[in-house]
C-alpha positions in Angstrom: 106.0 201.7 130.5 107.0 203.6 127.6 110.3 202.0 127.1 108.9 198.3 127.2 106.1 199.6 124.5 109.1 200.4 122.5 111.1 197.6 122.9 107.9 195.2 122.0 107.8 197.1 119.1 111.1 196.5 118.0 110.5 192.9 118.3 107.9 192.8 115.9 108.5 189.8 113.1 109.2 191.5 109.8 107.0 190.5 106.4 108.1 187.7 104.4 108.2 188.6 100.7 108.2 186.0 97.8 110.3 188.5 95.9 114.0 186.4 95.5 112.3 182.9 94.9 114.5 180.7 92.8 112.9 180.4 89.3 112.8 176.3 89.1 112.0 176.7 85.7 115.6 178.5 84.7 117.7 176.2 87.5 116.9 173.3 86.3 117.3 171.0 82.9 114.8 169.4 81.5 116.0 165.9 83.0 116.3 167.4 87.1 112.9 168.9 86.4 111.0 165.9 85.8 113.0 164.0 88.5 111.7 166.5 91.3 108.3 167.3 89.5 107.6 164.2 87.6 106.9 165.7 84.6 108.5 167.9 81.9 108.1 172.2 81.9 106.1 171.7 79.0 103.7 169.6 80.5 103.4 171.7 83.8 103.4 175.4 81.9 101.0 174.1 79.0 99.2 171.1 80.3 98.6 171.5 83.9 99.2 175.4 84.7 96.4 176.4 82.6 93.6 173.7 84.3 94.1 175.6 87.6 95.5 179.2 86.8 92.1 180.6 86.5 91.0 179.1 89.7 94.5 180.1 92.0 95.1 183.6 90.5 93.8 186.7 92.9 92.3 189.9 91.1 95.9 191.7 93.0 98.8 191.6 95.1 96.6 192.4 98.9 98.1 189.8 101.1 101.1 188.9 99.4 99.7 185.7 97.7 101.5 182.8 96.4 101.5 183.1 92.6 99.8 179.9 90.6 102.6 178.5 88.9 104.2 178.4 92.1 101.5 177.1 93.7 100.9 174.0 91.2 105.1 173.3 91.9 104.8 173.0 95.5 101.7 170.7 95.5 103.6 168.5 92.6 106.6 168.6 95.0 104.8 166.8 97.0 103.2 164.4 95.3 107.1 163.5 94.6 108.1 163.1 97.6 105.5 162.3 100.1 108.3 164.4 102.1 107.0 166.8 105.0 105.3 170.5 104.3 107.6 172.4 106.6 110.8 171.0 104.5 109.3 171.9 101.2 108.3 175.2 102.5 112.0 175.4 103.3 112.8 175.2 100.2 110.7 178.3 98.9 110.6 180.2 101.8 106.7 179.4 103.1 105.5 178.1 105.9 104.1 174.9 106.9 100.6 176.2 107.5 100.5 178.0 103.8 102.4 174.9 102.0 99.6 172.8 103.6 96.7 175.1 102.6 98.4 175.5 98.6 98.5 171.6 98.3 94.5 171.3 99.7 93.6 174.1 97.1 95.3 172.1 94.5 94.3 169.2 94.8 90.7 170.0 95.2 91.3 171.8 91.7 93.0 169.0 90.2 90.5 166.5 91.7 87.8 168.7 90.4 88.9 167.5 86.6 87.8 164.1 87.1 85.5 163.9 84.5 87.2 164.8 81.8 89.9 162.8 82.7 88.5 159.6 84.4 85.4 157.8 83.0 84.2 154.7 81.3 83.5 153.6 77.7 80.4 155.5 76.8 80.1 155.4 73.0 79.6 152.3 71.0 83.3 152.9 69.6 84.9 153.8 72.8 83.4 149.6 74.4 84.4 148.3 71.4 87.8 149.6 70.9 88.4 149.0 74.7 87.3 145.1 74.6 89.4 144.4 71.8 92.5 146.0 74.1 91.4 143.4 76.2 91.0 140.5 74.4 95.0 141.3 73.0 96.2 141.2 76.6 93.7 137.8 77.3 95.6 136.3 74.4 99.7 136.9 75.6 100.6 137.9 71.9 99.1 133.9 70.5 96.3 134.5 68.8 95.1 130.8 69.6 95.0 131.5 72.9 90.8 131.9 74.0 89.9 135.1 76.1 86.9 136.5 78.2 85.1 138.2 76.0 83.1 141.8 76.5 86.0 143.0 79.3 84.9 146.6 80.1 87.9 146.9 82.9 90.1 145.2 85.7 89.0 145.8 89.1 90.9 145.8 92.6 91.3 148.0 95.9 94.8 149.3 96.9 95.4 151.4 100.5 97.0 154.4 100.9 99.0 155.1 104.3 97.7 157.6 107.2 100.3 158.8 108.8 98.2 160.8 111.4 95.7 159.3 114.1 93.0 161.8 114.4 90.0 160.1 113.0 87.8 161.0 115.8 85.8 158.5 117.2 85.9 156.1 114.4 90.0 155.6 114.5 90.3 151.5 114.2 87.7 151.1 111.4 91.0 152.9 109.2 93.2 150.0 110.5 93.1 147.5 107.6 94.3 143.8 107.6 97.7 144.9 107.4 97.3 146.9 111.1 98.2 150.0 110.2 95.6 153.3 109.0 94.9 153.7 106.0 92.1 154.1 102.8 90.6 151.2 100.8 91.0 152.9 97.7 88.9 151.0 95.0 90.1 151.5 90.9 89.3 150.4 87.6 91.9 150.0 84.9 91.8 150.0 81.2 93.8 148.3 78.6 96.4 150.9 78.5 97.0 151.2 82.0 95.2 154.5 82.9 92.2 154.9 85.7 88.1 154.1 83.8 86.9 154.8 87.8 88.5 155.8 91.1 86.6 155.5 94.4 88.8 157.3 97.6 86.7 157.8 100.6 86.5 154.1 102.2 88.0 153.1 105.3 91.0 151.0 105.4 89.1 147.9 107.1 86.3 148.2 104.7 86.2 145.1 102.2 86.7 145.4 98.3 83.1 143.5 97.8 81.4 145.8 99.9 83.1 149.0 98.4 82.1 147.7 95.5 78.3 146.9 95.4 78.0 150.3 97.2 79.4 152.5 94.5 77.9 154.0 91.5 79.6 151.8 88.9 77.8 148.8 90.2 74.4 150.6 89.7 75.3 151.8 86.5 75.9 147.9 85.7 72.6 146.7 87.4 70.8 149.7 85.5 72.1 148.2 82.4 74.5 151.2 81.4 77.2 149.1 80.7 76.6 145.1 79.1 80.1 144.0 79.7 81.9 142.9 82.5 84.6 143.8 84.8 87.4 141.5 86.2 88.5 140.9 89.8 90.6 139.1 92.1 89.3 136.5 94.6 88.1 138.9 97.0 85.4 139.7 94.7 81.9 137.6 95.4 81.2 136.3 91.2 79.3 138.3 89.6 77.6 138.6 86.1 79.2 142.0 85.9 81.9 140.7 87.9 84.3 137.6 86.8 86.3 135.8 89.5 89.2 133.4 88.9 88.5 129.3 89.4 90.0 128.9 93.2 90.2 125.2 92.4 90.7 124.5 89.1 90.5 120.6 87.9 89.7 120.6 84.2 91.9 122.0 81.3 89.3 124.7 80.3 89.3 126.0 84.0 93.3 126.4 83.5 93.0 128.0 80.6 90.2 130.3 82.0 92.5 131.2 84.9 95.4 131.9 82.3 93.6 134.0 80.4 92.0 135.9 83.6 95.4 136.3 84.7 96.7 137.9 81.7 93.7 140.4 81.1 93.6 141.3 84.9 97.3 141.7 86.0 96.9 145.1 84.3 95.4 146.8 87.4 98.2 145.5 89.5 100.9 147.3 86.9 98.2 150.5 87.0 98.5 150.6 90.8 102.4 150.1 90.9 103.2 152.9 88.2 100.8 154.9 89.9 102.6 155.3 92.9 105.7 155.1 91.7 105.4 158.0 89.9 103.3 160.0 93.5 105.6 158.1 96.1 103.2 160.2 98.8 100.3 157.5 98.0 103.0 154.8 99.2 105.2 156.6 101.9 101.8 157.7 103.0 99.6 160.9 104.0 99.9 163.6 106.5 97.4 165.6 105.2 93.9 165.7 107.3 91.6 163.2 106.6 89.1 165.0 104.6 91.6 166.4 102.0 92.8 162.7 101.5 90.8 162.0 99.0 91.2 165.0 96.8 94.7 163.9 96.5 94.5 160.5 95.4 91.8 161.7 92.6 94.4 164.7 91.6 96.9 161.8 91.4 95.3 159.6 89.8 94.1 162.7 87.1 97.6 163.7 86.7 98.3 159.6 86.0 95.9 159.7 83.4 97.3 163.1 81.7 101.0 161.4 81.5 99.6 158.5 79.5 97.8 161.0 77.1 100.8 163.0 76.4 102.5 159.8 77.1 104.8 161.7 79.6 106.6 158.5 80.9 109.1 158.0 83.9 112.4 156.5 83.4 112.1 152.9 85.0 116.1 153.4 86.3 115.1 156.8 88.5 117.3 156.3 91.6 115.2 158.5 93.6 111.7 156.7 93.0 111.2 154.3 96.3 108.3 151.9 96.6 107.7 150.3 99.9 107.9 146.5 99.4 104.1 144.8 98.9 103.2 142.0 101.5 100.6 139.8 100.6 98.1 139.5 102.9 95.3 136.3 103.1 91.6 137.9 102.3 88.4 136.7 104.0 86.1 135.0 100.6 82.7 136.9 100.4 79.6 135.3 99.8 79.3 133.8 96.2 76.5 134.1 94.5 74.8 131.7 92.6 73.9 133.5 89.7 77.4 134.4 89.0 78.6 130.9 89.7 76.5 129.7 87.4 77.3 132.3 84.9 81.1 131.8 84.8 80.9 128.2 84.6 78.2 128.5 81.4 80.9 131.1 80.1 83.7 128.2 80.8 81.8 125.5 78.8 80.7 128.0 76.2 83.9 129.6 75.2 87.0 127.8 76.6 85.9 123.9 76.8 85.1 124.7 72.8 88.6 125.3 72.4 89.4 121.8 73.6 87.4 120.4 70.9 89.0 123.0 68.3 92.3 121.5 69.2 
C-alpha cells in the first residue's frame, strides 16, 4: 500500500507558471499587432488598459493570477477571431476554463463603460450638430437635394450567431427567420458611424418593432426626452418618432422621399458591417454561455465606438478579416399606425412636394 501511495504521488500534475510568456508587445510591429488585436499598442496600453486595470489587478501573486494586460490581450484576441478558447489558450499557455472566465470578466468590464461611450444627443449642441450630420448624408453631396429634417439616428436589428444549444427550455424562440440561433440585436447609429444605443438581450425570433416599443429609447421618446425622430427600415410599424420608407411609391415627392431616406439611413447598415468586420466573433458567431452574450456585444460595440474617437481605423485590404456573406431574408409588415401614416404623408406634402413647386 505504501508503494502505490508513492507512485500516485509521483503522478501528481506539476503547476503551470505564466513566467516565459511571449511579450506580444516586443514580438510584434505595429502593423502584426493591430492585425491580431485590431488596434495599435498605443491604443491598448493607454486607451483601453487603464479602463479595466484597476478592476483585473489582485492586491498579490496567491494563486498565480493572469496579469491585466494580459488579460485585456486574450479577450481582444478573441474578439479577432471568434476562433475557440482552448486554441488561444494554446497560444499563452492557459486553459480553456481560465481563457473563458478572463474573456467574461472583460467583457463585463468593458460593457460596464457604456455610458460614457454609448448614448444619445443630450445637450441642445450635441441634437443640433447631430441633425445637421444628417441632413449632409440626406442630401448625397447636392445641396438641392430635400432631406428629413430633425434625424436624431438610423435604426435597425442585426443577429449575432449561437453556436451552442443550451438555452434551456426556451431553445426555438433563439431560432430567427434565417433558422439558425441567434440574438436580435437592436442599434442606433449616428452620422459618423458609431453606436447612439445598443440593445443585446432579445431572442433571435423576436421582431425589430417589438424590440423596439419595449426598450427605453422609445419611452424616452414618448416621454418627450428627445423631439426628433429616428429612421428605420420597413420592418418598423410608422411612427412619429419613427419614419418608414413609401413601400409603393407613385408620386415624384414619394421618390424623392425614399431617396433621401435611403441616403440618411444606409448609415446603420455600414455601422453594422464595420462593426463586425473589425469583431469577426459577432459574425462567425458565439460560444460563450448565453448570459455573458450580451456583455460581449456591448464591449464590442464600446470598443467600436473608442476606434472612431481616436479614429483607430482598419485597413479595408486586411486579408485575414472574413465576413459571412448577408442573405436577405422577406420580413413579416407590422401593424401601421395611423398616426404615423398620417404624419409621414403631412411631412411628404410639407417638405418634399414644396420642392416640386421650387423647381
Amino acid at each position: 500500500m505504501i508503494e502505490e501511495v508513492n507512485e500516485l504521488q509521483e503522478i501528481r500534475a506539476p503547476k503551470r507558471y505564466l513566467r516565459n510568456v511571449m511579450n506580444t508587445f516586443e514580438f510584434y510591429n505595429d502593423i502584426e499587432f493591430k492585425r491580431r488585436f485590431r488596434f495599435h499598442k498605443k491604443t491598448v496600453l493607454d486607451l483601453i488598459l487603464p479602463k479595466i486595470e484597476r478592476t483585473l489587478a489582485k492586491p498579490n501573486q496567491r494563486g498565480l493570477p493572469v496579469p491585466p494586460v494580459l488579460q485585456l490581450l486574450i479577450c481582444l484576441r478573441f474578439y479577432a477571431t471568434g476562433s475557440f478558447q482552448i486554441v488561444i489558450g494554446d497560444l499563452c499557455s492557459l486553459s480553456q476554463s481560465t481563457v473563458a472566465r478572463v474573456v467574461n470578466r472583460v467583457s463585463r468590464i468593458l460593457a460596464l463603460h457604456i455610458c460614457h461611450h454609448i448614448r444619445m444627443p443630450l445637450t441642445q449642441q450635441e441634437k443640433a450638430t447631430n441633425r445637421l450630420r444628417f441632413e449632409e448624408l440626406g442630401r448625397g453631396g447636392n445641396p438641392n437635394n430635400p432631406v428629413i429634417p430633425s434625424v436624431d439616428g438610423a435604426i435597425d436589428c442585426t443577429h449575432v450567431r449561437l453556436c451552442h444549444t443550451k438555452f434551456g427550455d426556451h431553445a426555438e424562440s433563439f431560432r430567427n427567420r434565417k433558422n439558425y440561433f441567434s440574438l436580435n440585436v437592436q442599434a442606433v447609429a449616428g452620422p459618423e458611424g458609431q453606436f447612439l444605443d445598443i440593445v443585446s438581450s432579445w431572442a433571435g425570433s423576436e421582431h425589430d418593432s417589438r424590440i423596439f416599443q419595449n426598450s427605453r429609447l422609445y419611452v424616452r421618446y414618448v416621454q418627450g426626452e428627445f423631439t426628433g425622430c429616428l429612421l428605420g427600415d420597413a420592418g418598423y410599424s410608422c411612427q412619429r418618432i419613427l419614419l418608414t420608407p413609401l413601400l409603393n411609391p407613385v408620386t415624384p415627392a414619394d421618390h424623392r422621399y425614399n431617396r433621401a431616406h435611403k441616403r440618411t439611413r444606409c448609415v446603420v447598415e455600414r455601422m453594422f458591417g464595420v462593426w463586425k468586420k473589425r469583431f469577426p466573433c459577432l459574425s462567425v458567431g458565439l460560444r460563450n454561455k448565453l448570459e455573458n452574450a450580451p456583455n460581449i456585444i456591448v464591449a464590442c460595440a464600446v470598443l467600436h465606438n473608442l476606434s472612431l474617437e481616436i479614429n483607430d481605423n482598419l485597413p479595408e485590404d486586411d486579408p485575414d478579416i472574413m465576413i459571412l456573406p448577408y442573405e436577405p431574408v422577406p420580413v413579416a409588415p407590422p401593424v401601421q399606425q395611423p398616426g404615423g401614416l398620417a404624419f409621414r404623408r403631412e411631412l411628404i406634402n410639407r417638405v418634399f412636394r414644396r420642392h416640386d413647386d421650387e423647381m
